[in-house]
DRENTOR-481888 format. One record per residue (C-alpha): residue in three letters; z, x, y. Coordinates in steps of 0.2 Angstrom, whole numbers, padded with zeros to 4 digits, always signed. Example, Ala and Ser with C-alpha at 12.3 -4.5 7.8 and 13.67 -1.06 7.14 Angstrom:
2
ALA+0039+0062-0022;SER+0036+0068-0005;
//
This chain:
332
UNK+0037+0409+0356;UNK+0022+0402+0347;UNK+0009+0418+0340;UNK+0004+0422+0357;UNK-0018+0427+0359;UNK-0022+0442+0351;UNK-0040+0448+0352;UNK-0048+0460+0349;UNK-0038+0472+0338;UNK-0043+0481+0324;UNK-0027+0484+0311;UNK-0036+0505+0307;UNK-0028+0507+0325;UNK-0010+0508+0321;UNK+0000+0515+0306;UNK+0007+0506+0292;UNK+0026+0504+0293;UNK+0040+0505+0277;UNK+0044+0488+0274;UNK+0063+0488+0276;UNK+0069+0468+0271;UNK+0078+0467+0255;UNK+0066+0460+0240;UNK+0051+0471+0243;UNK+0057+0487+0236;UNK+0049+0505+0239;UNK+0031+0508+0241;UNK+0029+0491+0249;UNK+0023+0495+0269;UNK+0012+0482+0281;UNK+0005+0481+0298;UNK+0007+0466+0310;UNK-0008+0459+0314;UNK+0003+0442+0321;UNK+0018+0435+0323;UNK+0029+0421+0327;UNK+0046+0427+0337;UNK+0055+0408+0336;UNK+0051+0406+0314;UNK+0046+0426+0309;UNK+0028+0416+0304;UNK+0018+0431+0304;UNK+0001+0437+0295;UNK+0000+0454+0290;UNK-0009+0468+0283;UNK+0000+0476+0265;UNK-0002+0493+0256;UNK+0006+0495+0239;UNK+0007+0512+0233;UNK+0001+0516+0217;UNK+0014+0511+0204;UNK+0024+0498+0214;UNK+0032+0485+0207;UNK+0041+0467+0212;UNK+0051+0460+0202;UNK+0048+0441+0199;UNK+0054+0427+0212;UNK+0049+0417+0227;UNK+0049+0416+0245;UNK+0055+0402+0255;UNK+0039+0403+0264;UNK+0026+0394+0261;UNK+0012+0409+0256;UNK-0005+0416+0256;UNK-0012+0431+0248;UNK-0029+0439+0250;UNK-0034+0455+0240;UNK-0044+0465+0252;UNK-0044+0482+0243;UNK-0039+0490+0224;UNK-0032+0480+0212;UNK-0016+0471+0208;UNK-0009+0462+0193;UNK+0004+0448+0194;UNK+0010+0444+0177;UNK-0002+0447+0164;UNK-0017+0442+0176;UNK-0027+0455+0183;UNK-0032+0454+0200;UNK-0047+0461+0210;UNK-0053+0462+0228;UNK-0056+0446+0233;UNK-0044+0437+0223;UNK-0034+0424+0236;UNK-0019+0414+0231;UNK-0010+0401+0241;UNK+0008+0400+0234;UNK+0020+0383+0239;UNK+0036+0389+0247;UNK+0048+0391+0232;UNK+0037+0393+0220;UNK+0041+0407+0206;UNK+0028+0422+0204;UNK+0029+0434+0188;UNK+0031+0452+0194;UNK+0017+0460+0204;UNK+0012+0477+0201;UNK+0000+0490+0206;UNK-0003+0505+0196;UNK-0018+0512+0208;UNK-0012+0504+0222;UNK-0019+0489+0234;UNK-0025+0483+0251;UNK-0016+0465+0254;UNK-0017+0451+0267;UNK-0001+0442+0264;UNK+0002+0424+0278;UNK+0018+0419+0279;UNK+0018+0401+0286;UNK+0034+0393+0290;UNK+0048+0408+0288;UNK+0050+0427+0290;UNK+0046+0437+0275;UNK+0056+0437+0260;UNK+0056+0437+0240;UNK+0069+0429+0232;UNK+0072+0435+0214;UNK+0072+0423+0202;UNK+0061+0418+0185;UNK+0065+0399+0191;UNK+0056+0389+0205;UNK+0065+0382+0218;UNK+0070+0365+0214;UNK+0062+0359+0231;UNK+0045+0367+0226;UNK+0028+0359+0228;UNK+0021+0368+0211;UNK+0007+0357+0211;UNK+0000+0365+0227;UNK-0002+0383+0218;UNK-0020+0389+0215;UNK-0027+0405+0214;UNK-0048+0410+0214;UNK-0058+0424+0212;UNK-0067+0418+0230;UNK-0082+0432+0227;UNK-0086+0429+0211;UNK-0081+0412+0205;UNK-0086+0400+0222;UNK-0103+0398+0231;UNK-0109+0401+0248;UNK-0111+0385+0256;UNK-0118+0381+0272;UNK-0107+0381+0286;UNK-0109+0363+0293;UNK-0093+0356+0285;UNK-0089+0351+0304;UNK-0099+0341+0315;UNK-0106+0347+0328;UNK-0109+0362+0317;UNK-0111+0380+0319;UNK-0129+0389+0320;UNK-0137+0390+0304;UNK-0134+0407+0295;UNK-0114+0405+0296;UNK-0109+0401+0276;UNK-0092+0399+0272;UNK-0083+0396+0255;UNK-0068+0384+0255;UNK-0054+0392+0249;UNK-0040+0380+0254;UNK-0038+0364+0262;UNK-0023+0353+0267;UNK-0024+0335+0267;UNK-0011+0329+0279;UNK-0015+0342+0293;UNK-0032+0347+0286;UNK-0028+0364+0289;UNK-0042+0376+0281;UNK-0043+0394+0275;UNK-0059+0401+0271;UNK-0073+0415+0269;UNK-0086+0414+0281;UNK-0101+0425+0283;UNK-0116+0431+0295;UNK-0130+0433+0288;UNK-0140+0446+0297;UNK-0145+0442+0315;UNK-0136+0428+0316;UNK-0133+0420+0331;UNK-0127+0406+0342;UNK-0129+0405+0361;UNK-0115+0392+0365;UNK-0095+0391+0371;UNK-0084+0382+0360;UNK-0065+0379+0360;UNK-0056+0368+0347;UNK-0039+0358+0347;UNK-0032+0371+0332;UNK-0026+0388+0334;UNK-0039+0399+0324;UNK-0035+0416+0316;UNK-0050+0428+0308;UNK-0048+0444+0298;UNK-0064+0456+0295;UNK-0065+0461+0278;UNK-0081+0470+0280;UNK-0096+0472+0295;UNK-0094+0468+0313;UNK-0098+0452+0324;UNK-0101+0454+0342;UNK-0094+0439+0355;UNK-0098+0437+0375;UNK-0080+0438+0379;UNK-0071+0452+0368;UNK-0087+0464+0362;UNK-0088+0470+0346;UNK-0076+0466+0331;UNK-0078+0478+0314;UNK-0072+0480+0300;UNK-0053+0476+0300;UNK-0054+0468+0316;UNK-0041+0453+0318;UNK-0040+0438+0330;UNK-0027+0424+0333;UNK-0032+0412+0345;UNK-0023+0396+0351;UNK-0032+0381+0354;UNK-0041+0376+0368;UNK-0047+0396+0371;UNK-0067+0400+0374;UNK-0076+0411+0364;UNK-0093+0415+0361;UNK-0109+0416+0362;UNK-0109+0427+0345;UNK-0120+0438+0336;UNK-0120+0449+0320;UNK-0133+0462+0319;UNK-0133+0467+0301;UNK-0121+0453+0295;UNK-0100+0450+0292;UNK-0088+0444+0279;UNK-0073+0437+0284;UNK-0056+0429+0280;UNK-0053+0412+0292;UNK-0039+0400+0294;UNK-0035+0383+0306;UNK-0016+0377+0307;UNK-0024+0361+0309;UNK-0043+0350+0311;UNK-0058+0360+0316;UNK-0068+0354+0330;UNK-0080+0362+0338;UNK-0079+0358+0357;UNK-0097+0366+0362;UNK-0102+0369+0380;UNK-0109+0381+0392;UNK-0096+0385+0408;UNK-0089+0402+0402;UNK-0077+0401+0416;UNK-0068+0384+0410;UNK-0048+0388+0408;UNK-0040+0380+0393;UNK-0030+0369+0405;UNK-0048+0362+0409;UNK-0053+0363+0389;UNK-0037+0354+0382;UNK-0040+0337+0399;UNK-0059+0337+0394;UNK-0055+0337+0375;UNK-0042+0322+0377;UNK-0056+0313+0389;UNK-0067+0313+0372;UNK-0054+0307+0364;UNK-0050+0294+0376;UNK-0069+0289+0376;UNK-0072+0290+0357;UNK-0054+0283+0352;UNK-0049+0272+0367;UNK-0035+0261+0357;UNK-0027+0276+0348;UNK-0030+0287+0364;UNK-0020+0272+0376;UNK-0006+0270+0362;UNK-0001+0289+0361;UNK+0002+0291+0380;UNK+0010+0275+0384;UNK+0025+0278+0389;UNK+0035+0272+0374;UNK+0025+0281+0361;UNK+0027+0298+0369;UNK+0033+0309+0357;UNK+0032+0327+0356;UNK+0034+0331+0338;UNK+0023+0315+0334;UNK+0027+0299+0326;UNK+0033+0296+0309;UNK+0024+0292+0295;UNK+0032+0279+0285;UNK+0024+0287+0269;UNK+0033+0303+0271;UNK+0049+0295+0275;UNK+0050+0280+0260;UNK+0059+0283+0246;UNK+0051+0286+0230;UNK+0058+0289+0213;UNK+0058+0306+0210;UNK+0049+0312+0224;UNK+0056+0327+0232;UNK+0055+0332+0252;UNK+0039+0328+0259;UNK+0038+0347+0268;UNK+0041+0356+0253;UNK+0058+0368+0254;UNK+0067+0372+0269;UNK+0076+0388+0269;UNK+0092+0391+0281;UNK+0099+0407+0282;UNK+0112+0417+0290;UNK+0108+0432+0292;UNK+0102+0437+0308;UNK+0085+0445+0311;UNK+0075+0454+0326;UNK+0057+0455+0330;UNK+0050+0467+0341;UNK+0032+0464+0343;UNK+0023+0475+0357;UNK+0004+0470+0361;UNK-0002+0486+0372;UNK-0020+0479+0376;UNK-0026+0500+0383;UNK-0030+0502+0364;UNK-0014+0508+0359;UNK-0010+0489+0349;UNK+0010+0494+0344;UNK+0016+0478+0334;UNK+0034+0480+0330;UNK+0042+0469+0316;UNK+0058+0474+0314;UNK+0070+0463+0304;UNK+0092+0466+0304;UNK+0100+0460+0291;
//
């Protein structure tokens, strides 16, 4: 099934857990903070021990990585807390060490875990989709109306990647210090939030601190919110932000996803009429005749596909009584 609601859970609740998949090696361990039983998608929180080391190689996941703690160097590049990297599926990183040892957010998009070793990129590889940014030091805070309707003033965020096709984002955003914002919203993407330091309160779920994790599906309300003394945090949407403000707290997502397609329908009457006719009904969405022409040279439009055979198991326990046991357990 799909990454099912999780919120509110801190990951200093639970224990780290050795990672056991081939690729990672010794001193590799991780906490689920999400996961995705049907593709093994799942985010998740890393500890490398001082003095690991991973050989070079890719994963046929496409991949983000966010240094929350320590230090790490991949290659001959040197890596500090804040350092975020998105990583196309297939493409080829040096070797990553640690010699003090590091805090990690690792993403893994479209497949289970898994490092591939290898100096090469996969043939298949989007490379021109790799970038990496010291997102503390080296972007600016910028006012968090890159949406419209927008958030309360006092929300900054800092664009850390965007995708052009699905416009996907990931992103810092902040509170500043008694922020807040007295409305409901609900959006049409799932929404996933990581606390890298300070808490944020919300109407529904109570206080979120440092460490604290959500993944929510679209249509879902939240808020009103408040932050005291202020938050930074890491945020991501599988697909466009909107922000669907009102005020009925008791509104089911049902309700949320019938009135977002009524503002649809209102505000895109032609578009809205010709997706549910009954002849243009499809499920996985129409194709775009730009992905699917041939050009010369051009490779896949998705990027690189990996099929396997080996067979893998997830367990993955939410106890909501505080104990939050999330079990990622892979056979080979």
């Amino acid at each position: 099934m799909p990454r099912p609601h999780i919120e509110p859970f801190c990951d200093r609740d639970v224990s780290f857990k050795n990672m056991t998949l081939p690729g990672f090696g010794s001193g590799f361990s991780y906490k689920t903070l999400s996961l995705d039983n049907e593709t093994g998608a799942c985010s998740l929180t890393v500890q490398l021990r001082g003095g690991y080391k991973q050989p070079p190689g890719f994963s046929y996941s496409e991949l983000e990585i966010m240094v929350v703690e320590g230090q790490i160097k991949i290659g001959d590049e040197v890596c500090n807390r804040g350092h975020y990297f998105f990583i196309p599926a297939g493409y080829a990183l040096p070797a990553i060490e640690s010699d003090q040892g590091a805090i990690l957010l690792m993403m893994y998009n479209t497949s289970e875990p898994n490092h591939i070793e290898s100096t090469d990129h996969h043939p298949l590889s989007r490379k021109e989709l790799y970038h990496a940014v010291d997102s503390y030091k080296d972007i600016i805070w910028a006012p968090g109306n890159v949406v419209s309707p927008s958030v309360a003033s006092g929300c900054m965020i800092k664009l850390l990647n965007f995708n052009p096709e699905s416009h996907a984002m990931t992103f810092l955003y902040c509170m500043t210090p008694q922020f807040h914002q007295d409305n409901i919203s609900y959006h049409d993407c799932a929404e996933e939030g990581y606390h890298l330091w300070g808490t944020s309160w919300m109407m529904q779920f109570g206080d979120l601190p440092t460490g604290g994790y959500f993944w929510r599906p679209a249509y879902i309300n939240h808020g009103a919110f408040a932050s005291e003394y202020g938050c930074i945090a890491l945020g991501r949407t599988d697909s466009k932000l909107f922000n669907h403000f009102h005020y009925n707290p008791w509104s089911t997502p049902e309700e949320n996803q019938l009135r977002a397609a009524a503002r649809l329908a209102k505000r895109d009457p032609l578009l809205y009429k010709w997706c549910v006719s009954e002849s243009h009904n499809h499920p996985h969405g129409p194709e775009d005749f730009e992905d699917t022409m041939p050009r010369k040279g051009h490779t896949h439009a998705n990027g690189v596909h990996h099929h396997h055979d080996h067979d893998h198991d997830h367990d993955h326990d939410h106890d909501h009584d505080h104990d939050h046991d999330h079990d990622h357990d892979h056979e080979n």
